[in-house]
C-alpha positions as CSV (number, residue, x, y, z in Angstrom):
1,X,32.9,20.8,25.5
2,X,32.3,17.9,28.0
3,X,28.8,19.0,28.9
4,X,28.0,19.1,25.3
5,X,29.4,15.3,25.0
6,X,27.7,14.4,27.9
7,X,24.5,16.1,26.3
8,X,24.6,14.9,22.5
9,X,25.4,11.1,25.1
10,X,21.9,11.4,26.9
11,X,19.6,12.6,23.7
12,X,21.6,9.4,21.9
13,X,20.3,7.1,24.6
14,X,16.3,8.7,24.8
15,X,16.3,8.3,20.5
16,X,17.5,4.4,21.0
17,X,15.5,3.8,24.2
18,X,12.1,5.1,22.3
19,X,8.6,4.3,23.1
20,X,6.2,3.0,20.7
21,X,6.1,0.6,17.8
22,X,7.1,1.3,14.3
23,X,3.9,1.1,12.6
24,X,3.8,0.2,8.5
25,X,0.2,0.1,6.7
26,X,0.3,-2.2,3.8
27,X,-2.0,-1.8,0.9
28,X,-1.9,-2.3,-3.3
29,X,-3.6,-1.7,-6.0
30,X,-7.4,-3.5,-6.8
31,X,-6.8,-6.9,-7.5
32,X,-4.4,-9.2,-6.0
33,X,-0.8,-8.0,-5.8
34,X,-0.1,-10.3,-2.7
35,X,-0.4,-7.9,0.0
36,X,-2.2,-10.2,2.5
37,X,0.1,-12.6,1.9
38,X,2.9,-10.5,2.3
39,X,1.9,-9.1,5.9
40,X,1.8,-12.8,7.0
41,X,4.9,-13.4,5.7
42,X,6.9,-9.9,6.8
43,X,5.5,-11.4,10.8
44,X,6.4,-14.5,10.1
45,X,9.8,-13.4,9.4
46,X,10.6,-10.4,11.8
47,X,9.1,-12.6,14.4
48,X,11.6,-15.2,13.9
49,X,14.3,-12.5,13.8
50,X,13.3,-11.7,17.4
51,X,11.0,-8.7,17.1
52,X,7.6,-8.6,18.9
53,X,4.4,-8.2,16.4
54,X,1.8,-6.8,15.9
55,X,-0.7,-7.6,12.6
56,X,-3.7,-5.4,12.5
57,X,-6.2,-7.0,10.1
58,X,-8.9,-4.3,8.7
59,X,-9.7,-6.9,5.5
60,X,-11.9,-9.2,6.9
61,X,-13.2,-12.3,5.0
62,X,-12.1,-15.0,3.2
63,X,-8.8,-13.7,1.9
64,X,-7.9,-12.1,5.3
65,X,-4.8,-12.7,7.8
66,X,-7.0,-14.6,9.7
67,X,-8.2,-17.0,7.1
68,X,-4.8,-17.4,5.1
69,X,-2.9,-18.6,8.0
70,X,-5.7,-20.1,10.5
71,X,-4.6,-21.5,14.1
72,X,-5.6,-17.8,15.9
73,X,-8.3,-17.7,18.3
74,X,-9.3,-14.3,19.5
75,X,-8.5,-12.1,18.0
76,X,-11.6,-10.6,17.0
77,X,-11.8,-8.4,20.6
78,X,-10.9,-4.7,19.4
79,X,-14.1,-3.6,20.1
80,X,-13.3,-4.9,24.2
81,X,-10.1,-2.6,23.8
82,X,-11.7,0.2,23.1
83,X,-14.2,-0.2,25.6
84,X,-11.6,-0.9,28.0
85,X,-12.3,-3.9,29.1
86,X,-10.1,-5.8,28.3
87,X,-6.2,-4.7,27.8
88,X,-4.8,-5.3,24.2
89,X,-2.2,-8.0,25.6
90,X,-5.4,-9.8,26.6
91,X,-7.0,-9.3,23.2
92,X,-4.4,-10.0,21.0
93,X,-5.0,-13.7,19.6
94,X,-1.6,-15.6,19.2
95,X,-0.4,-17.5,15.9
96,X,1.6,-20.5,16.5
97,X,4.8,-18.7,14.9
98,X,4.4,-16.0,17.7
99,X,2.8,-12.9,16.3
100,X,0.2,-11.1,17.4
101,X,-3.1,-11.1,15.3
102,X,-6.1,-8.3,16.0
103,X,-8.9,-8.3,13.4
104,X,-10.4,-4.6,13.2
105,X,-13.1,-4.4,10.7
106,X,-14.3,-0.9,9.8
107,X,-17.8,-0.8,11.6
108,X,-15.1,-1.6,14.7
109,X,-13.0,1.4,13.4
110,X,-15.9,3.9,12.4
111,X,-17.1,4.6,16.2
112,X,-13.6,5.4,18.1
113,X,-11.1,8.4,18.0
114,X,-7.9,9.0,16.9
115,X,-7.0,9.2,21.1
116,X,-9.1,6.1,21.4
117,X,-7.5,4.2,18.2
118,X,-3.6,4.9,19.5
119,X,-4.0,2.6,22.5
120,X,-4.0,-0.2,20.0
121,X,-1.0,1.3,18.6
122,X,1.2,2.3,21.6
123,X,1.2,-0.9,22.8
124,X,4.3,-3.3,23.5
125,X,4.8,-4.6,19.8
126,X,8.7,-3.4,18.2
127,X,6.3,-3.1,14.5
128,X,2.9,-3.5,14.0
129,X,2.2,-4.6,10.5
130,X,-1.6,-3.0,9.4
131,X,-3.3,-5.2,6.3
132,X,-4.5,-1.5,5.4
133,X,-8.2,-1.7,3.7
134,X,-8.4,1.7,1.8
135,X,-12.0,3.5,1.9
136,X,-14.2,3.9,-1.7
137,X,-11.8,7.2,-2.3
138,X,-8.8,5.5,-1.8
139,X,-8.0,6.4,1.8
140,X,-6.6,4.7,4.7
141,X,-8.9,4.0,7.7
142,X,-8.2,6.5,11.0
143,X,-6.1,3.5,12.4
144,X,-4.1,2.9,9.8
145,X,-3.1,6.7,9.6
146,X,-0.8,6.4,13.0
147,X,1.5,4.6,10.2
148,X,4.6,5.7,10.0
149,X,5.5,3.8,6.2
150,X,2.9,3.0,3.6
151,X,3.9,0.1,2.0
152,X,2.6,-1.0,-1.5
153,X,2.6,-4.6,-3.1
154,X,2.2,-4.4,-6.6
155,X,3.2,-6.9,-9.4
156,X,5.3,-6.0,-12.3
157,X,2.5,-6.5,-14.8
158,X,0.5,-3.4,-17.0
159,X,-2.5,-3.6,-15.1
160,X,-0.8,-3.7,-11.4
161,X,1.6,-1.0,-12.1
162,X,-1.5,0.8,-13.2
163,X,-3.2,0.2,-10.2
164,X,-0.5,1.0,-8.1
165,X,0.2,4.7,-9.5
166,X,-3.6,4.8,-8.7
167,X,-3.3,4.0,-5.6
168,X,-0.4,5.9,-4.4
169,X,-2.4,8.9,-6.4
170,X,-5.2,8.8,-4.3
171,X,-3.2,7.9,-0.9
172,X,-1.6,11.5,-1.7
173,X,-4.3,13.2,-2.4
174,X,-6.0,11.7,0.7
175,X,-3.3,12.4,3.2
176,X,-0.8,14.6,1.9
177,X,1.7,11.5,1.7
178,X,4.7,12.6,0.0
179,X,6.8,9.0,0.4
180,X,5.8,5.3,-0.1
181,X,7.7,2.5,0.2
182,X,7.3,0.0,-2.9
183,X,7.4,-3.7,-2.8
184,X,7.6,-5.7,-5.8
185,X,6.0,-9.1,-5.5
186,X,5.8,-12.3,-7.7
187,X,8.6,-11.1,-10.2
188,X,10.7,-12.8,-12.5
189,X,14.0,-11.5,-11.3
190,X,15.3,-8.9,-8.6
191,X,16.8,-6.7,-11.8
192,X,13.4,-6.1,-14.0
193,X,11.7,-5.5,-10.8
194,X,14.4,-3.0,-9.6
195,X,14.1,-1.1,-12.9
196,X,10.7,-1.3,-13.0
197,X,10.1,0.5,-9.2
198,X,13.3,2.8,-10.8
199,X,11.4,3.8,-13.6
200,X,7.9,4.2,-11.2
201,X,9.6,6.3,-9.1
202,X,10.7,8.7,-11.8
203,X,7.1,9.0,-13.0
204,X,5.4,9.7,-9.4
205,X,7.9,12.5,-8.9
206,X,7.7,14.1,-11.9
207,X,4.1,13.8,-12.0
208,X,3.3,13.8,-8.4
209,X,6.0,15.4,-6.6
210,X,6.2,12.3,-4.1
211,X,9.1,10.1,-3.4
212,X,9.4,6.0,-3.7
213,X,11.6,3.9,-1.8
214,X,12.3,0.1,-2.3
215,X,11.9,-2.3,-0.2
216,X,12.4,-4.8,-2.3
217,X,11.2,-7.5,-4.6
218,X,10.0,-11.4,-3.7
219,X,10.5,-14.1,-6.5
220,X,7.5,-16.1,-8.0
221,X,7.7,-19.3,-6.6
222,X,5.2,-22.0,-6.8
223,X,5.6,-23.0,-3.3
224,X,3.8,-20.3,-2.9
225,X,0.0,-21.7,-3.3
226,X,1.1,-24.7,-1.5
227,X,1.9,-23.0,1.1
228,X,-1.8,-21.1,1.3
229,X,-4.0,-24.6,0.2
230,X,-2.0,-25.7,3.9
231,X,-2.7,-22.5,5.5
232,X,1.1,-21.5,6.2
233,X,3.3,-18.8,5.3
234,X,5.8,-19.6,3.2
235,X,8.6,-18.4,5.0
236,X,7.3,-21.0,8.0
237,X,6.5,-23.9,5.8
238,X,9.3,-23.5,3.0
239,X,12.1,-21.5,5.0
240,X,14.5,-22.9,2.0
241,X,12.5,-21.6,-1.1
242,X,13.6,-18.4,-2.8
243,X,10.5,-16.4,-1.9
244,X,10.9,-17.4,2.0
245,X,14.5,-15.9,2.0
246,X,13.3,-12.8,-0.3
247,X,10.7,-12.0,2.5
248,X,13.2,-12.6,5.2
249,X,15.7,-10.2,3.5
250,X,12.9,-7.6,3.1
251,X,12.0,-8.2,6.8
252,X,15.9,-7.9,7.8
253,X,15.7,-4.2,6.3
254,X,12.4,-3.1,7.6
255,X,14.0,-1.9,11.1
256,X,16.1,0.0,9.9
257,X,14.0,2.2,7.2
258,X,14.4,5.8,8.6
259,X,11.4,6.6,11.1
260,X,8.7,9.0,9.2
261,X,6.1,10.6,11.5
262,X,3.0,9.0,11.0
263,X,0.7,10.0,8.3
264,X,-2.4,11.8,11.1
265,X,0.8,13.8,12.3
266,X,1.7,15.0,8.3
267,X,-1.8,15.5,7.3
268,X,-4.9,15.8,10.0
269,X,-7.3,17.7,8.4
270,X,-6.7,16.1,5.2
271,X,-8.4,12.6,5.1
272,X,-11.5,13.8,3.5
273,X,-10.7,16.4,1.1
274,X,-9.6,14.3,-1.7
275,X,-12.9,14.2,-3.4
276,X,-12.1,18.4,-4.1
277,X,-8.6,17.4,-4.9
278,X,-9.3,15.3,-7.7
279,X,-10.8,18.0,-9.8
280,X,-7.8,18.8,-10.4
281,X,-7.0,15.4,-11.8
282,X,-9.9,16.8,-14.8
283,X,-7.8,19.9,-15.0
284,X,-4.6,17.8,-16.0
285,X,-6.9,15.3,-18.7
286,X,-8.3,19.0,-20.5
287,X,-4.5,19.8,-20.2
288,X,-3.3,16.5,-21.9
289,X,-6.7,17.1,-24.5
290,X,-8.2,14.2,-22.9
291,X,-11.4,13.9,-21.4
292,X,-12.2,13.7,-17.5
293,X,-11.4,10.2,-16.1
294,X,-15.1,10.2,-14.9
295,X,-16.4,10.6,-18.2
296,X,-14.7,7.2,-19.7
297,X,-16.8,4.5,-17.9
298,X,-16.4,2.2,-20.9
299,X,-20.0,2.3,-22.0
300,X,-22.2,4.9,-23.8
301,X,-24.5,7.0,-21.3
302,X,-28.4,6.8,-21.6
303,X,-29.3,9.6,-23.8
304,X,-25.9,10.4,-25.3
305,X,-26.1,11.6,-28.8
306,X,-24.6,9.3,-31.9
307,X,-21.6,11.6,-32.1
308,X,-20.9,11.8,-28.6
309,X,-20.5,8.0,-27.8
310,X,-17.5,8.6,-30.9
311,X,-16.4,11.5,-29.1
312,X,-15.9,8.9,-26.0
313,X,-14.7,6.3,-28.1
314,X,-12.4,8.5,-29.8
315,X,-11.1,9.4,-26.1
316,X,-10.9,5.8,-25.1
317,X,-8.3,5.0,-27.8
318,X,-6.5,8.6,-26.6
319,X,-6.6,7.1,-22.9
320,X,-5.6,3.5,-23.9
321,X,-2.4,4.7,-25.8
322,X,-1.5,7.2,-23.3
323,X,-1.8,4.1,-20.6
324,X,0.3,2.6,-23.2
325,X,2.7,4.7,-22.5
326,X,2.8,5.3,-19.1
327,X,3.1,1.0,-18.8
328,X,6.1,1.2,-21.3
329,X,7.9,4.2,-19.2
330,X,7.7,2.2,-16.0
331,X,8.8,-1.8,-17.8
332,X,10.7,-0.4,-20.5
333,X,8.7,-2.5,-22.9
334,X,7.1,-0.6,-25.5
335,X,3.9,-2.2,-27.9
336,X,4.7,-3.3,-30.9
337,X,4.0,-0.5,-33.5
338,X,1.1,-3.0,-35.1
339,X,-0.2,-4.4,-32.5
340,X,-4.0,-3.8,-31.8
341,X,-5.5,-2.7,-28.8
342,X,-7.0,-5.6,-27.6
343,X,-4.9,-4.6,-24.5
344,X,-6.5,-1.3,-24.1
345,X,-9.3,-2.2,-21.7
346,X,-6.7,-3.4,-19.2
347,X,-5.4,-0.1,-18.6
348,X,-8.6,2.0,-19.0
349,X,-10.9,2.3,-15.8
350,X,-8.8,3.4,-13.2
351,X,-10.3,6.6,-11.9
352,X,-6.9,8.3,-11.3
353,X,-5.2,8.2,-15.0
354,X,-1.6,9.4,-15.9
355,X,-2.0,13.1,-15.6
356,X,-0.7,15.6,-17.8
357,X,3.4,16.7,-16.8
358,X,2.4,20.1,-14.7
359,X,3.2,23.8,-15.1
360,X,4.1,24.0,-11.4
361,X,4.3,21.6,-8.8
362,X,1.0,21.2,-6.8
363,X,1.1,20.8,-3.1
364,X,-1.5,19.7,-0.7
């Protein structure tokens, strides 16, 4: 009995003394939920809290880490990582607030292994926070893979929760994922936005067989696009607003989310098969008497007959009303029965629509 005390003791001590960084990939839906603007934050915060990090910035350009919060110089040197010449300590550019900030755009990404791409991963950093910049199909980047939590921003709006099931849809279908962790940003109040990741979460597991976990919600706050036009983070340049303490609350939590093993580990051979998967997407649309998802580009094909633009038209209403519907199961809020669909094109486009509720669950 002592030796097995003595044993349980020792495996306690190697799970708390564990190498390696917790790694979360944060990504959203097509336009802007706020998830730049929440990884900035989310270091700002855990970095005041005491924890070393890490921001890995794959969306380069004007709306990147780099560019919201200014005052980091190098930290463009992936490439000299890789090539091993210089360590990532030495790489790593420094933002005043203390984090670590490594831009890694995806022609630096393309050329290296997965071996190759874990150096920047296994480094010292307690969390390395990815601004994750999903491919044309939806997927993460092979760096953003050594994740261990995908984290989405979305807002609590038709179109973002839209965009969001699309997203997590495709991230499935990508990589096998089978849990995300939700973040609802810019909302009125912490109970709508509660209900409305409740109600989400209800849909992608019924729908989807995957599992979503809160991590919370962050208040609109108009200090908010002050704090960008200075090129701070909120939580640094308004520590008193409501938004700054939502994001430290959020950051607070983030250690202690149950460790996942990274997404490569769940899925390897998975990353490019999702362009098969999604046939089964059609499958689900003839299931539901709608037409394929592909099919309803909003505009009439060169060389379509007269009665096959209705026939699209005629399935545009079908998929508008059935977005309807999804939009209301998530808020709650259902359209008034008179109102016209003026609203319609809002919800129709995204390539991964609400599917049909399945037979059988589907697994990757």
């Amino acid at each position: 009995m002592d030796k097995f005390v003595i044993d349980q003791a020792e495996g306690l001590r190697r799970l708390l003394a564990r190498e390696g960084s917790r790694v979360v990939a944060v990504t959203g839906g097509a336009g802007s939920p706020g998830r730049t603007t929440t990884v900035v934050n989310l270091a700002a915060a855990l970095t005041a809290q005491g924890k070393d990090v890490l921001v890995i910035d794959e969306c380069l350009g004007p709306r990147s880490v780099c560019a919201l919060v200014g005052g980091v110089r190098g930290a463009g040197n992936f490439a000299a990582v890789m090539r091993g010449e210089r360590t990532l300590e030495e790489a790593v550019g420094r933002h005043a607030l203390g984090f670590g900030v490594l831009a890694a755009s995806r022609d630096n990404r393309a050329q290296y292994t997965a071996a190759q791409l874990q150096k920047v991963i296994s480094g010292p950093a307690d969390i390395v926070l990815i601004d994750a910049q999903l491919d044309a199909e939806g997927a993460l980047s092979p760096l953003a893979m050594h994740a261990h939590d995908v984290l989405i921003v979305m807002r609590i709006g038709a179109q973002s929760i839209t965009d969001a099931y699309a997203c997590m849809k495709r991230l499935h279908f990508a990589h096998a994922i089978a849990q995300f962790r939700v973040l609802a940003n810019h909302v009125a109040n912490a109970s709508d936005a509660q209900a409305a990741i409740e109600n989400l979460a209800g849909v992608a597991s019924r729908y989807l067989s995957v599992s979503l976990d809160s991590a919370g919600s962050v208040v609109a706050d108009q200090h908010m696009a002050q704090a960008l036009r200075l090129a701070r983070c909120i939580v640094d340049a308004f520590p008193s607003t409501a938004a700054a303490r939502d994001f430290r609350h959020v950051a607070a939590e983030l250690p202690h989310w149950p460790m996942r093993p990274a997404v490569s580990a769940c899925s390897p051979a998975t990353a490019r098969a999702s362009a098969a998967l999604f046939g089964a997407t059609d499958e689900e649309h003839e299931a539901a008497g709608q037409a394929p998802a592909d099919d309803l580009d909003g505009a009439p094909q060169a060389g379509v007959q007269p009665h096959a633009t209705h026939a699209t038209n005629a399935a545009h209403s079908t998929l508008a009303a059935n977005a309807d519907t999804f939009v209301a199961a998530v808020t709650g809020v259902h359209p008034a029965p008179n109102a016209t669909s003026a609203s319609a094109p809002s919800h129709v486009g995204w390539r991964t629509d609400t599917p049909a509720q399945r037979t059988s669950p589907q697994h990757v």
